[in-house]
Each structure stands twice: as structure tokens, then as C-alpha cells.
PQR file with spaces between the fields and no chain letter, atoms N, CA, C, O and H, PARSE charges and radii, in Angstrom:
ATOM       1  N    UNK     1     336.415  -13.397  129.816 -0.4000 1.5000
ATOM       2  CA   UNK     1     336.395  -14.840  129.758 -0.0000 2.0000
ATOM       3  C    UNK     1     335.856  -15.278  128.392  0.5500 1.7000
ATOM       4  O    UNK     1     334.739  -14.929  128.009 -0.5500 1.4000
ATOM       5  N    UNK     2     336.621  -16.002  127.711 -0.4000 1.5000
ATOM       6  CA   UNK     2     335.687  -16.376  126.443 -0.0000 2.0000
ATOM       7  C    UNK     2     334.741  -17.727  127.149  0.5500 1.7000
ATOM       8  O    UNK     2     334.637  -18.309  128.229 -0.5500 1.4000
ATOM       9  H    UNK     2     337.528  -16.286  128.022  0.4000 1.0000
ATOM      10  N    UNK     3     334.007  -17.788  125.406 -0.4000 1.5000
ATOM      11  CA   UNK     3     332.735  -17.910  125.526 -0.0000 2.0000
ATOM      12  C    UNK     3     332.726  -19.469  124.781  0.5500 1.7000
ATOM      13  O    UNK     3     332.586  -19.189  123.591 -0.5500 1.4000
ATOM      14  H    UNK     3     334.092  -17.315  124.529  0.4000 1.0000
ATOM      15  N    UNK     4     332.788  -20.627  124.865 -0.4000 1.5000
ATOM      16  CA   UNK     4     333.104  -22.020  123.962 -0.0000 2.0000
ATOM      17  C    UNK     4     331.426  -21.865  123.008  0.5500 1.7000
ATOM      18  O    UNK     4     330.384  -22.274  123.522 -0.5500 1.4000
ATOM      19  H    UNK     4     332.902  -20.855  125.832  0.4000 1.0000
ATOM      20  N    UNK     5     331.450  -21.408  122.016 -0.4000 1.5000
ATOM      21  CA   UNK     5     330.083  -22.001  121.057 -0.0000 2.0000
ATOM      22  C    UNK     5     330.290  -22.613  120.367  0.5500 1.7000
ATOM      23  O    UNK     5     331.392  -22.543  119.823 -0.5500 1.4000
ATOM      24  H    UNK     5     332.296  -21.076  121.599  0.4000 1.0000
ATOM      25  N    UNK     6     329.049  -23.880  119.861 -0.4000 1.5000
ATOM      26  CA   UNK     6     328.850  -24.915  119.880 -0.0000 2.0000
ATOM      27  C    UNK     6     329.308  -24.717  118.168  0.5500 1.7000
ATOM      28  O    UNK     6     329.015  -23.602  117.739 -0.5500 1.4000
ATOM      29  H    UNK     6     328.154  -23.937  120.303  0.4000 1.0000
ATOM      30  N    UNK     7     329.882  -25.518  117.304 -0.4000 1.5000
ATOM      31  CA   UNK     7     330.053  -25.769  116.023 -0.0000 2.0000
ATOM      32  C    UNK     7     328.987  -25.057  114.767  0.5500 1.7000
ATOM      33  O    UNK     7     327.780  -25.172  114.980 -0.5500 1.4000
ATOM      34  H    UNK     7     330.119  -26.424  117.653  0.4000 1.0000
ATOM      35  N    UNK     8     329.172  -24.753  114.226 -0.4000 1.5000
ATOM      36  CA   UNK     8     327.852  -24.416  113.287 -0.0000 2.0000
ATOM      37  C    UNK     8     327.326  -25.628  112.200  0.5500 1.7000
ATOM      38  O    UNK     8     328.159  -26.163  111.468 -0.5500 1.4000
ATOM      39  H    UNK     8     330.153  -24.659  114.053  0.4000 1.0000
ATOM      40  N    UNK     9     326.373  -25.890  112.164 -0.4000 1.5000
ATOM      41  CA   UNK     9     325.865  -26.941  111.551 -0.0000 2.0000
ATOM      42  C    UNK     9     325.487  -26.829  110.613  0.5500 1.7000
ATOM      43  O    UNK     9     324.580  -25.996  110.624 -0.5500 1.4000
ATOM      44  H    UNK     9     325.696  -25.456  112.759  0.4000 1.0000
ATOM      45  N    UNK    10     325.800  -27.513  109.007 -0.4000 1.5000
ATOM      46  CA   UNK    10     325.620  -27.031  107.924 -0.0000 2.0000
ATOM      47  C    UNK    10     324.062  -27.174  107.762  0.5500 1.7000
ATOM      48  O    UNK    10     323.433  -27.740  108.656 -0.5500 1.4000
ATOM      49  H    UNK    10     326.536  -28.190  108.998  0.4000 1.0000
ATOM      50  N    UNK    11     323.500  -26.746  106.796 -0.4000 1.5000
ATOM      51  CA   UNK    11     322.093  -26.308  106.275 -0.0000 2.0000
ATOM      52  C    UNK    11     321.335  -27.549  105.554  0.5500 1.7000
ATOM      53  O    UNK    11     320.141  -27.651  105.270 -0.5500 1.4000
ATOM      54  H    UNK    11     324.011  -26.287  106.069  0.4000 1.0000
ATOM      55  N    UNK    12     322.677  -28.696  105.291 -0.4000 1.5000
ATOM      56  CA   UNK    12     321.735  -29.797  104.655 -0.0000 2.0000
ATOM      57  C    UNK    12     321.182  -30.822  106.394  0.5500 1.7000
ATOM      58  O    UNK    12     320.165  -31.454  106.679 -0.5500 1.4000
ATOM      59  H    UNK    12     323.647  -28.614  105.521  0.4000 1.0000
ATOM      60  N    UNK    13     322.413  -30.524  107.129 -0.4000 1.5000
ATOM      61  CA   UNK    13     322.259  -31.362  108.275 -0.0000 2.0000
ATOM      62  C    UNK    13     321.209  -30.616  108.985  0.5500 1.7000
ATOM      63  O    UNK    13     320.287  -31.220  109.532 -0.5500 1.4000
ATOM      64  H    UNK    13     323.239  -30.011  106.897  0.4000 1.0000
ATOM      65  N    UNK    14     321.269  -29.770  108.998 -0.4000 1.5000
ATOM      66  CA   UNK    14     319.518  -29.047  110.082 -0.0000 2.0000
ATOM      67  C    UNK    14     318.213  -29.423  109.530  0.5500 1.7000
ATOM      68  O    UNK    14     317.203  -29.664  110.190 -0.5500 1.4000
ATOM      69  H    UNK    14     322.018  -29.279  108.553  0.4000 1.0000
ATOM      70  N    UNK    15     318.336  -29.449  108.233 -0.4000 1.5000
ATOM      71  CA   UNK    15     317.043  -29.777  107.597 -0.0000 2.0000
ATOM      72  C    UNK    15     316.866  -31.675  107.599  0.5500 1.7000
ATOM      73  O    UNK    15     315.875  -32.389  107.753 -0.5500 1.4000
ATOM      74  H    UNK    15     319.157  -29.253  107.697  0.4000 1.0000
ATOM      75  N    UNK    16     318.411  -32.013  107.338 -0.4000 1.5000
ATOM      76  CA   UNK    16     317.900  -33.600  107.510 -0.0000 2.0000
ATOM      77  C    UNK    16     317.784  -34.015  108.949  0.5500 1.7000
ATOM      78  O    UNK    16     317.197  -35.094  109.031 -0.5500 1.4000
ATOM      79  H    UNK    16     319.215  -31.433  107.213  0.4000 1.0000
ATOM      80  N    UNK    17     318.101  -33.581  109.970 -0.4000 1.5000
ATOM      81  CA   UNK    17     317.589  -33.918  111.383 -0.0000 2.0000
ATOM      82  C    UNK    17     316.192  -33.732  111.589  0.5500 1.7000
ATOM      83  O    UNK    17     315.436  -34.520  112.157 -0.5500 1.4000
ATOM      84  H    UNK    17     318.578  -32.704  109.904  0.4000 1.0000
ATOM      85  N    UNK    18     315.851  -32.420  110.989 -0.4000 1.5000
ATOM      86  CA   UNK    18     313.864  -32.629  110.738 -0.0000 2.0000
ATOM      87  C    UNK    18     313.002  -33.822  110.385  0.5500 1.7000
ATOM      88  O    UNK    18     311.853  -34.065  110.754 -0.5500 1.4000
ATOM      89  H    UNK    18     316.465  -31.780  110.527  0.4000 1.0000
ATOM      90  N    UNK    19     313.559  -34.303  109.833 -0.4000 1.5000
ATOM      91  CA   UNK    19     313.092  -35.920  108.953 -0.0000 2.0000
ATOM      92  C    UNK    19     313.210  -36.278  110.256  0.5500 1.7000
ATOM      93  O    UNK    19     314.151  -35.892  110.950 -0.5500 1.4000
ATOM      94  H    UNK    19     314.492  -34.105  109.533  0.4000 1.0000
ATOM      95  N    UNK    20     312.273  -37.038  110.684 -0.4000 1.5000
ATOM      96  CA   UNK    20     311.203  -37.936  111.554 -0.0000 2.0000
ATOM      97  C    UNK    20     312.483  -39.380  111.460  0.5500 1.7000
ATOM      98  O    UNK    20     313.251  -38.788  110.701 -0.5500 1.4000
ATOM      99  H    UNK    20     311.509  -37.352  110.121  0.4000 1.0000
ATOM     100  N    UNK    21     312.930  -40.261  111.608 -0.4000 1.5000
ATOM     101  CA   UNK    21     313.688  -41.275  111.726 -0.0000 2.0000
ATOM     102  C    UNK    21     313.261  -42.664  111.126  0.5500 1.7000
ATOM     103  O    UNK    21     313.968  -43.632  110.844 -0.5500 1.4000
ATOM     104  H    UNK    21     312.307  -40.742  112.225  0.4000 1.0000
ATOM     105  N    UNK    22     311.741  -42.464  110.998 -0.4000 1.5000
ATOM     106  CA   UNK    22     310.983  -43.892  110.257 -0.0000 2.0000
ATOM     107  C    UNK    22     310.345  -43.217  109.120  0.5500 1.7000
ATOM     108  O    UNK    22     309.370  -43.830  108.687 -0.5500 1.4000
ATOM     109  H    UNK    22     311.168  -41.678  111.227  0.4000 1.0000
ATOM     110  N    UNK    23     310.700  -41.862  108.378 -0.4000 1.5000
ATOM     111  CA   UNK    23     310.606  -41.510  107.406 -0.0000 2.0000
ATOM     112  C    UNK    23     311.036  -42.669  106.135  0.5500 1.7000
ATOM     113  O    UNK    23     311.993  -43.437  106.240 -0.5500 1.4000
ATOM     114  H    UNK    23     311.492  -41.364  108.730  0.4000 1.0000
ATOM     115  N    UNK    24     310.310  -42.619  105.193 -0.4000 1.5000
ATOM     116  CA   UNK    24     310.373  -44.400  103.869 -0.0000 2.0000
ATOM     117  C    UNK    24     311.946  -44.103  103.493  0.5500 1.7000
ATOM     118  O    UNK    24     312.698  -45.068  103.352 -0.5500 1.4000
ATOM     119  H    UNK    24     309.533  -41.996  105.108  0.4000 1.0000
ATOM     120  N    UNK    25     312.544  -42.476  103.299 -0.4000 1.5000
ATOM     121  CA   UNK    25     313.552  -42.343  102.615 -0.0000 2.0000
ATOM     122  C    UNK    25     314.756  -42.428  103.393  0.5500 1.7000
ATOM     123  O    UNK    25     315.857  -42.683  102.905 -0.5500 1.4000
ATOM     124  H    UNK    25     311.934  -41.693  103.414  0.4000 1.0000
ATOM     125  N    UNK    26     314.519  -42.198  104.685 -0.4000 1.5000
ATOM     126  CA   UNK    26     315.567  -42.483  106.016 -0.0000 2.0000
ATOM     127  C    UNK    26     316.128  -43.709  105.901  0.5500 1.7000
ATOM     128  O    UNK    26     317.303  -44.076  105.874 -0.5500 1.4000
ATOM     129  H    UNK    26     313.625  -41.991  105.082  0.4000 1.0000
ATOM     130  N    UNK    27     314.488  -44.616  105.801 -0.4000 1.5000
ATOM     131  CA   UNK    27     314.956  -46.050  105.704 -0.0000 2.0000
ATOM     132  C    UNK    27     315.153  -46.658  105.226  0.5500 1.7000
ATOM     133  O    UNK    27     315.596  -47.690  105.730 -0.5500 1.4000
ATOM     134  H    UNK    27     313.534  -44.317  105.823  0.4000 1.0000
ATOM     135  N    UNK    28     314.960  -46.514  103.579 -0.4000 1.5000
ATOM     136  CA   UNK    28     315.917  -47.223  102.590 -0.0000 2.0000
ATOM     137  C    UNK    28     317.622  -46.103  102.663  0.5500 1.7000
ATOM     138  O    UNK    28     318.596  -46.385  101.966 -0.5500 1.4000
ATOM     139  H    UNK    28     314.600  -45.675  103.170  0.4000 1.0000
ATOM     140  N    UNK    29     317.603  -45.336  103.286 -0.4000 1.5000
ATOM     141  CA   UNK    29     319.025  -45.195  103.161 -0.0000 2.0000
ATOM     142  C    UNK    29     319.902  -45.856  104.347  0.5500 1.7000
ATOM     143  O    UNK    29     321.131  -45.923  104.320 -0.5500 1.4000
ATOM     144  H    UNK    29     316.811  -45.107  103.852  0.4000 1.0000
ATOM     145  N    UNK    30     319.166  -46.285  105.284 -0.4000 1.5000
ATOM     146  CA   UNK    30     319.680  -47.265  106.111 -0.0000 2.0000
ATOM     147  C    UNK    30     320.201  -48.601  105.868  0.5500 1.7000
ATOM     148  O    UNK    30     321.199  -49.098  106.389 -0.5500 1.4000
ATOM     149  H    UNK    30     318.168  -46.231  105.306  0.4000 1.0000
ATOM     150  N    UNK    31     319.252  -49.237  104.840 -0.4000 1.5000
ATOM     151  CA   UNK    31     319.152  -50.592  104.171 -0.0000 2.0000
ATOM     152  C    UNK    31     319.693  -50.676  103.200  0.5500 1.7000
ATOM     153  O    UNK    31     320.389  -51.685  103.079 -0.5500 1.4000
ATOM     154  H    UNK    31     318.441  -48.833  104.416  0.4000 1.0000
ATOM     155  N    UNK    32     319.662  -49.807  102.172 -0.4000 1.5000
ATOM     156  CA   UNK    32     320.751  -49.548  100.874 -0.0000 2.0000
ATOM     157  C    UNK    32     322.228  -48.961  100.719  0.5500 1.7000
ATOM     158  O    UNK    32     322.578  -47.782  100.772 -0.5500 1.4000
ATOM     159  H    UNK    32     319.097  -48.988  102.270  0.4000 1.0000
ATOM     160  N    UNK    33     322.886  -49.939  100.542 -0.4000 1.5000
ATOM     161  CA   UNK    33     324.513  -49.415  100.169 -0.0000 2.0000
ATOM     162  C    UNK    33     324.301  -48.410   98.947  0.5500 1.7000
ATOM     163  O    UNK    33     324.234  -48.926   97.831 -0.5500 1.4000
ATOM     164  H    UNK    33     322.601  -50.897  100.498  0.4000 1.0000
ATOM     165  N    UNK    34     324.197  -47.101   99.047 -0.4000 1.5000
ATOM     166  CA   UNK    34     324.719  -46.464   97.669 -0.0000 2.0000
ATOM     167  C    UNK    34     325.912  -45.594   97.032  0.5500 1.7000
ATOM     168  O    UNK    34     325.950  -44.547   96.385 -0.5500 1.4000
ATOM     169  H    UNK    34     324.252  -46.682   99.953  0.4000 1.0000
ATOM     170  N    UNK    35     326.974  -46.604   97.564 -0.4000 1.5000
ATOM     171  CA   UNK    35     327.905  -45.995   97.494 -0.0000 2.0000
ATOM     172  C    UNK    35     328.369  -46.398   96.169  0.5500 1.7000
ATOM     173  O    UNK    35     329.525  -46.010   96.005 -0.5500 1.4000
ATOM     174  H    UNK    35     326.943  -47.454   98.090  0.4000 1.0000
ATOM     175  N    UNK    36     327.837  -47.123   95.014 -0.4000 1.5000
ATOM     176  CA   UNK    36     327.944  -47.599   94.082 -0.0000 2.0000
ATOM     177  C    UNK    36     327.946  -46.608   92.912  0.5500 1.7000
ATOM     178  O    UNK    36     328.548  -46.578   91.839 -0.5500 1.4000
ATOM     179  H    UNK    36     326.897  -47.438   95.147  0.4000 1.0000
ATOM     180  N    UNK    37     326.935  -45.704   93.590 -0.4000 1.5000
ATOM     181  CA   UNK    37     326.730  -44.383   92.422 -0.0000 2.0000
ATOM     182  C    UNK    37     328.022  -43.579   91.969  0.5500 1.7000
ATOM     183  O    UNK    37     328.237  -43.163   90.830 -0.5500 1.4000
ATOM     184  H    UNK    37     326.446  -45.728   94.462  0.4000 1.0000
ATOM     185  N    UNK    38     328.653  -43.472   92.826 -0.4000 1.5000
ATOM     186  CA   UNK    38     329.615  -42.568   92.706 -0.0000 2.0000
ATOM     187  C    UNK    38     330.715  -43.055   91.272  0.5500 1.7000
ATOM     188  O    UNK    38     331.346  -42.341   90.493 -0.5500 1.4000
ATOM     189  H    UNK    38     328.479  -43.810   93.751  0.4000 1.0000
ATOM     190  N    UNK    39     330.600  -44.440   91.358 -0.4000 1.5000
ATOM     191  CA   UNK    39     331.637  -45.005   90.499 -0.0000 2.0000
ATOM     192  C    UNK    39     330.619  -44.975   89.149  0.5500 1.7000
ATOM     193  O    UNK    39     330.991  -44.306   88.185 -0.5500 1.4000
ATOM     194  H    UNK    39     330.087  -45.020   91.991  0.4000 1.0000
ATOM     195  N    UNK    40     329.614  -45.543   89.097 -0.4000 1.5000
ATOM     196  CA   UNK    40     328.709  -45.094   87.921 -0.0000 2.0000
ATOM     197  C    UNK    40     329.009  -43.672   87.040  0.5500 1.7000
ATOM     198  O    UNK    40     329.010  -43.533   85.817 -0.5500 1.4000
ATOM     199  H    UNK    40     329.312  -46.086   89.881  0.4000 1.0000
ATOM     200  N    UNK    41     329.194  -42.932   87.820 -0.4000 1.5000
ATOM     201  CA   UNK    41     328.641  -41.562   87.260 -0.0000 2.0000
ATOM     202  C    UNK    41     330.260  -40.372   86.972  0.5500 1.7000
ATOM     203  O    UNK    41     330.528  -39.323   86.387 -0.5500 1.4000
ATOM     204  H    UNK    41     329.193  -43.045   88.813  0.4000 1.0000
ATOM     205  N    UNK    42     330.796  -41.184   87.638 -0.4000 1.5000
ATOM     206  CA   UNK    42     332.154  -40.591   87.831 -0.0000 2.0000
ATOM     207  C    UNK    42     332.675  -39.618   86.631  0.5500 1.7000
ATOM     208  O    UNK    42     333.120  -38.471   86.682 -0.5500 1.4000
ATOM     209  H    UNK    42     330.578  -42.036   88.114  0.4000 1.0000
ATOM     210  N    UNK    43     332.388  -40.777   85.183 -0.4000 1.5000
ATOM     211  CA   UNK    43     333.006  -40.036   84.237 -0.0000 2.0000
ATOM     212  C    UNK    43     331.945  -38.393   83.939  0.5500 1.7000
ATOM     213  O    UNK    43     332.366  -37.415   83.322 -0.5500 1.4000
ATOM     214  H    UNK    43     332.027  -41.709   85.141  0.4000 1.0000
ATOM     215  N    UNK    44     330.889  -38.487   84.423 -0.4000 1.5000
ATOM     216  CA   UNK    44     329.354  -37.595   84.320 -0.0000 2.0000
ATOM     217  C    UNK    44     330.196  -35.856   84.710  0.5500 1.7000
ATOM     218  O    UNK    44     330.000  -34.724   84.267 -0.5500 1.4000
ATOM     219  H    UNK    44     330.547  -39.281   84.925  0.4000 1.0000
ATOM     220  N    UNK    45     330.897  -36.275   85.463 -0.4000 1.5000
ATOM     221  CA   UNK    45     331.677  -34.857   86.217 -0.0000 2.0000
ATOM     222  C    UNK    45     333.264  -34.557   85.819  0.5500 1.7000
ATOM     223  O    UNK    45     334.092  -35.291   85.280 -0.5500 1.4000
ATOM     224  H    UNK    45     331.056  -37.194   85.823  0.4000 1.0000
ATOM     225  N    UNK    46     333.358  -33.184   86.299 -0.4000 1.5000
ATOM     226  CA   UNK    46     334.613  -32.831   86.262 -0.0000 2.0000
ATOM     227  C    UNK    46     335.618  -33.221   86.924  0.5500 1.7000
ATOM     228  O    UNK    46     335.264  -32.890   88.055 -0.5500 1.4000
ATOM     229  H    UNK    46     332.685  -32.588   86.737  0.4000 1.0000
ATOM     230  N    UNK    47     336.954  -33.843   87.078 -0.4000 1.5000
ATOM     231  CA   UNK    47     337.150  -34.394   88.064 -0.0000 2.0000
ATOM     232  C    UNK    47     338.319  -33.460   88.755  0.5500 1.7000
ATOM     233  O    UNK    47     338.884  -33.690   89.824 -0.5500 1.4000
ATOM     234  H    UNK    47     337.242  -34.112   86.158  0.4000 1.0000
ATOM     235  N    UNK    48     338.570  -32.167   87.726 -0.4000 1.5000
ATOM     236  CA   UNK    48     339.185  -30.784   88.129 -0.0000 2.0000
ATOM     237  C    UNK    48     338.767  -29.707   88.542  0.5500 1.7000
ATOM     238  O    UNK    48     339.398  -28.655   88.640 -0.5500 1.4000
ATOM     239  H    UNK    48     338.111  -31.980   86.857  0.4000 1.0000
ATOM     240  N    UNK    49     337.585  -29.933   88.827 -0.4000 1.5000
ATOM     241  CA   UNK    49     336.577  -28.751   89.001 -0.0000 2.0000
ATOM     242  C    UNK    49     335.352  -28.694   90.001  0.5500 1.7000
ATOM     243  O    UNK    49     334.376  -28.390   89.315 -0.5500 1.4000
ATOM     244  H    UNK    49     337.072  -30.787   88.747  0.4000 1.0000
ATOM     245  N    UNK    50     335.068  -28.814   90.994 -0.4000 1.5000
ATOM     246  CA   UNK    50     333.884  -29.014   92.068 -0.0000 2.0000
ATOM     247  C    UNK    50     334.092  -29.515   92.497  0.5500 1.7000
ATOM     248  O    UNK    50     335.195  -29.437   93.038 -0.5500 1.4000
ATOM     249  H    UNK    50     335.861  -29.060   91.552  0.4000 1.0000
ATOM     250  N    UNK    51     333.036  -30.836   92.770 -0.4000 1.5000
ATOM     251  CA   UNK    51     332.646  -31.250   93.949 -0.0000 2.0000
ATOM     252  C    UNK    51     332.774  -32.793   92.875  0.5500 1.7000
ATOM     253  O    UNK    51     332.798  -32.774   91.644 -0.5500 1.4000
ATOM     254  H    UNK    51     332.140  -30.900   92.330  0.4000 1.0000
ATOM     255  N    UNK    52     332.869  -34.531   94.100 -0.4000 1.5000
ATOM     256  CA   UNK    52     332.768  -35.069   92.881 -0.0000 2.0000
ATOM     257  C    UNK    52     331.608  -36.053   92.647  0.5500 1.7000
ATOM     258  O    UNK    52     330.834  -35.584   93.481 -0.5500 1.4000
ATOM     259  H    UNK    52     332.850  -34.547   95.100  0.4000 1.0000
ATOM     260  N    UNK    53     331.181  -36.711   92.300 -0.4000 1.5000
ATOM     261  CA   UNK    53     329.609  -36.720   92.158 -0.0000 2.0000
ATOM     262  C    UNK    53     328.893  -37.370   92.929  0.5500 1.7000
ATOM     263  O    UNK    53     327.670  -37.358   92.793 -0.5500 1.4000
ATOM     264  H    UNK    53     331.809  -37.092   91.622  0.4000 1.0000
């Protein structure tokens, strides 16, 4: 009979579920849009190569 196991959870998400929920940095990322950075910095990276910023 197989066996259904549960997803594996990456290593940034195990450690950020540790963070307490009224942690200061939890909660300005609740309250702050920073999706702004990405366009800032854009030219900063490769845009053929990795990850993008």
C-alpha cells in the first residue's frame, strides 16, 4: 500500500514559521507593500542568469 507524505517544506519556510507572529519584522511586512524593490534594483542583476532580485 503506498504511503501519501506530506510535501517537503523549504528551509526558508521552516525557519520563518519559527518567528512568533507579533515579531516587529512580521509586522511591518504585513503593513508594507514591498513589492516596489524589485523594480528599483532590477537593472542591479542578471536578468539571464539566477534568480531575479
Amino acid at each position: 500500500m503506498l504511503q501519501h507524505k506530506p510535501k517537503q517544506i523549504s528551509f526558508h519556510s521552516s525557519l520563518y514559521n519559527k518567528i512568533p507572529e507579533n515579531h516587529i519584522l512580521k509586522r511591518i511586512d504585513s503593513a508594507v507593500d514591498f513589492s516596489f524593490i524589485n523594480g528599483l534594483l532590477e537593472n542591479s542583476y542578471c536578468k539571464e542568469f539566477g534568480r531575479p532580485a
